[in-house]
N, C-alpha and C positions, 0 to 999 in steps of 0.2 A: 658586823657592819657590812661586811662582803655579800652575804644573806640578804639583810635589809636592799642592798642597792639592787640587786637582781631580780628582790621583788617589785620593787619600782619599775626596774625597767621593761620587767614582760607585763606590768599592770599596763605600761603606757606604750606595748607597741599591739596589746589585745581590745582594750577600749575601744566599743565601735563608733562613738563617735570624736574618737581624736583625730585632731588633724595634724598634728605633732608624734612624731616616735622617737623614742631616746636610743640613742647609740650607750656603748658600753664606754663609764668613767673612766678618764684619762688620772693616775696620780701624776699629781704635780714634785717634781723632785723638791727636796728639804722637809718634808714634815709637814703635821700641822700647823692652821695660822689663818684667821679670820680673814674674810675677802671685803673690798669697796669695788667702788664704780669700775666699769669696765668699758671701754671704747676701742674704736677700729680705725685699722692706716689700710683705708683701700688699695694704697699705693704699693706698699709694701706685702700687701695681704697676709695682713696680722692684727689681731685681737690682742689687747691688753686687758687685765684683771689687775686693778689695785691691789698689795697683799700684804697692808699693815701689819698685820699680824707676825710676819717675816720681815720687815723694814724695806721690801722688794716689791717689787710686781713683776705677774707672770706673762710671759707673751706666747702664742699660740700659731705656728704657722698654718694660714688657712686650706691650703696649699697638699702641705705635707701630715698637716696634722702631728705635728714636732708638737713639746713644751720645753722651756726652758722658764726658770725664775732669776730674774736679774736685782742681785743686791743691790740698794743703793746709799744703805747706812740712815735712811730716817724713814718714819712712817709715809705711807701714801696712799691717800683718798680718793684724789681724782686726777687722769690723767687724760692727756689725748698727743695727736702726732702732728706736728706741720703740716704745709698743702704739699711739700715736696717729699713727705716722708725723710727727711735727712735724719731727725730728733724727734726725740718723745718727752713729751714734761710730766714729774708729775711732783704733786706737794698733799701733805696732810698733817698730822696732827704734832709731827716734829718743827712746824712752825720754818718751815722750809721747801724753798721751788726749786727741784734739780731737771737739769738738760743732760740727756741720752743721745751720744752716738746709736746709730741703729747699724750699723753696721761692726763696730767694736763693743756695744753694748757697754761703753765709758763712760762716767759722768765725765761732761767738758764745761761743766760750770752751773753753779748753783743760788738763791738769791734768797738771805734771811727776811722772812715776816714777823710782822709785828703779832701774828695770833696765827693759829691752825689754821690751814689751808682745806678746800672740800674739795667742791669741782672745780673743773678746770678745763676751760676751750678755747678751740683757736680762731681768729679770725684772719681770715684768709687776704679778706679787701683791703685792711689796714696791715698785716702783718705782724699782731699783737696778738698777749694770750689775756685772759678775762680769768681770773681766779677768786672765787668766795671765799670768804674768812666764815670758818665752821661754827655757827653758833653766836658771830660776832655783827656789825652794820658796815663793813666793806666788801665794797666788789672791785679787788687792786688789778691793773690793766699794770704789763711786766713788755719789755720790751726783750723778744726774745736772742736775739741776738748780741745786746750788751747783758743780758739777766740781769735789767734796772726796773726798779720801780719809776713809769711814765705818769701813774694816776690815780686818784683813789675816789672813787663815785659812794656815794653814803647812801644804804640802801635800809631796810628795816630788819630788825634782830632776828637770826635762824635763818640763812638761803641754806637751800637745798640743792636741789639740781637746775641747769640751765642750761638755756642753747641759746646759740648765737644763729638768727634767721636774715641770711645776706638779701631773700628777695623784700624784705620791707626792714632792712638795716635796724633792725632792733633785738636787744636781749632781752628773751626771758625768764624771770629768775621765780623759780618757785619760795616761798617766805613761808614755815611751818610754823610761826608764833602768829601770824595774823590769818592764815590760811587766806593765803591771796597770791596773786602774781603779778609781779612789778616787772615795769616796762620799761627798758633803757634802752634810751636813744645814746647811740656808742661816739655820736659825733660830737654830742657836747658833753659826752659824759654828764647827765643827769637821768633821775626818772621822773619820765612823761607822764605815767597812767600806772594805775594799778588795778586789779581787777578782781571782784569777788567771786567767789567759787559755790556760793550756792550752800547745800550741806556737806559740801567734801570739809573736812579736817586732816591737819596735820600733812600737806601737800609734799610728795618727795620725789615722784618718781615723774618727767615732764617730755616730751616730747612733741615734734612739730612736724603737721605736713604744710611745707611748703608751695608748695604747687595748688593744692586746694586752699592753701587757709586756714589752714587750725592748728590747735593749739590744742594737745592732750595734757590732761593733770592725773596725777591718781592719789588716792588720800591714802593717809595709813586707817582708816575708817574703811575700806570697802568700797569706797566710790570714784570712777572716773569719769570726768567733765571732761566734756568739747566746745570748746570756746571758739571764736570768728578772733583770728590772727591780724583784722584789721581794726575792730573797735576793742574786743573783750567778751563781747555779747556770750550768755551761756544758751547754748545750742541746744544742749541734752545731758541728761545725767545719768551715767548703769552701775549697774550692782556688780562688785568685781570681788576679787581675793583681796581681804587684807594685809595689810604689812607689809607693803614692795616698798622697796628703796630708790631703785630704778626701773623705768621702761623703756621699750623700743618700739618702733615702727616702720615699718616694711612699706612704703608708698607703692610700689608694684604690684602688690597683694591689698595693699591697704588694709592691714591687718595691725592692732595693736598687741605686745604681748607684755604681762602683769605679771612676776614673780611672786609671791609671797604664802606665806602659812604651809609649806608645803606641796603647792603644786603653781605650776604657769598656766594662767587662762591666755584663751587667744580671743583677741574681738575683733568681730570685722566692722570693718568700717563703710558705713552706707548715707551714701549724703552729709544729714545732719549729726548723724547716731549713730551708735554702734550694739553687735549683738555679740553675746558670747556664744561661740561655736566650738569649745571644746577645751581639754584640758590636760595636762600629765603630770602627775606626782615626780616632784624633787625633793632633794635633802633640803632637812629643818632651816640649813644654815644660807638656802640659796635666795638670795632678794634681790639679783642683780643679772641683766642677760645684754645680749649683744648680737647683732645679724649681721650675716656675711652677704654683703651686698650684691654678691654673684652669683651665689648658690641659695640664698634665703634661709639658707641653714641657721639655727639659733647654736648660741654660745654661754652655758652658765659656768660659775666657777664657786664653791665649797668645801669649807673643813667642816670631816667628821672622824669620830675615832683620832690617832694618831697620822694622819695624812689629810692632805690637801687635794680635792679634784678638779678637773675641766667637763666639764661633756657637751657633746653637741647634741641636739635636737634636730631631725630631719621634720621638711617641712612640708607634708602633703598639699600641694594648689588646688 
């Protein structure tokens, strides 16, 4: 295993045309244990990695480069942190939403679902968190501060990944049984629009440049779509890695990056399209990354062998 990773890593800092170089994996203390979605508390400057496999999730000081995994007694999928950094939510397939002290890493209260929980974000303007039922047609709005169920929007079977875009007040919610993305207006809680993907299939991994306008998808097919974040409109279609879970996007660099099959593609992002510029080999099990909004530094997290890792990715401009 030790072997394998160090061949990765001088494959991906000799590559001439990478624009990524892999630092040396951090083990994650406890053991092996399958990783989900991963998100960032600017605030706090820390990286979360969902870490069902553990009934935990990892957090990573950006800072220091610390790890730490914090129990929480149920599985978890998808997480993310308040606008003040106080709490971290996270829920997944133990059919349950817990809130995290971030500073005593406590749960201080938690909220039963009717079905598995996936992703999970915050909305800032309202002060509510948006959480998918994994596989199921709800998208439950929780109210974070009583940990109530406020609402439940009926969406179509399988979301995936979504974000919440505050400059045109709507959720994106990727849908991997119709290969499309639904459009929720968060004020009436309903969806407005829905939108066709073209030939991507099996939609998971979704990100948003706000400031421009678009809407990134990636299939588990190999294809990522750019969409126009005001009507739907499909922009352009590229040829990517298949199998990512999740992606991220660097609006500064305007870079998109695609986890999946063993290595991370980076695509840059130009107007309408995008081009892939380069790539570095990851473990089998990585399909999930995350950028440090200060240093652009990337963030994945994988189990192989009997341990669990973090690594960062530096990120050549």
């Amino acid at each position: 295993m030790i072997i394998e990773l160090a061949i990765a890593f001088s494959f991906a800092m000799s590559a001439p045309r990478d624009v990524i170089s892999a630092e040396a994996p951090i083990v994650v203390p406890g053991g092996a244990g399958h990783f989900d979605f991963m998100n960032v508390d600017p605030i706090n400057r820390l990286v979360f990695a969902c870490h069902p496999g553990k009934s935990s999730f990892t957090v990573i000081n950006l800072d220091t480069k610390g790890v730490k995994d914090v129990a929480v007694g149920t599985e978890c999928n998808g997480i993310c942190a308040d606008a003040k950094g106080k709490y971290v939510f996270a829920g997944g397939p133990g059919k349950k939403l817990v809130r995290v002290d971030t500073k005593t890493w406590s749960t201080t209260g938690s909220l039963d679902l009717s079905g598995p929980a996936d992703c999970t974000q915050y909305d800032a303007k309202r002060g509510v968190l948006y959480v998918d039922n994994d596989d199921g047609t709800s998208l439950w709005v929780v109210n974070p501060a009583t940990m109530k169920l406020t609402a439940t929007v009926e969406i179509k079977e399988a979301p995936e990944y979504m974000e919440y875009d505050s400059t045109r007040d709507r959720i994106f919610q990727a849908i991997k049984s119709s290969s499309t993305v639904q459009v929720i207006n968060p004020g009436s809680k309903k969806v407005v629009d829905e939108w066709k993907l073209g030939g991507l299939t099996s939609p998971h991994g979704l990100a948003i440049d706000r400031k421009m306008g678009r809407v990134f998808v990636a299939g588990k097919n190999g294809k990522l779509v750019v969409l126009d974040a005001n009507n739907g409109k499909l922009l352009s279609t590229v040829e990517v890695v298949k199998g990512s879970d999740q992606i991220a996007y660097d609006p500064t660099l305007q870079r998109v990056y695609i986890p999946g099959e063993s290595k991370i593609q980076v695509v840059q992002i130009s107007g309408n399209t995008g081009t892939v510029i380069g790539s570095a080999p990851v473990a089998k099990d990585c399909h999930r990354v995350a950028i440090d909004p200060k240093t652009h530094a990337l963030w994945v997290a994988f189990a192989e062998g009997s341990d669990s890792f973090v690594q960062q990715f530096t990120v050549k401009k």
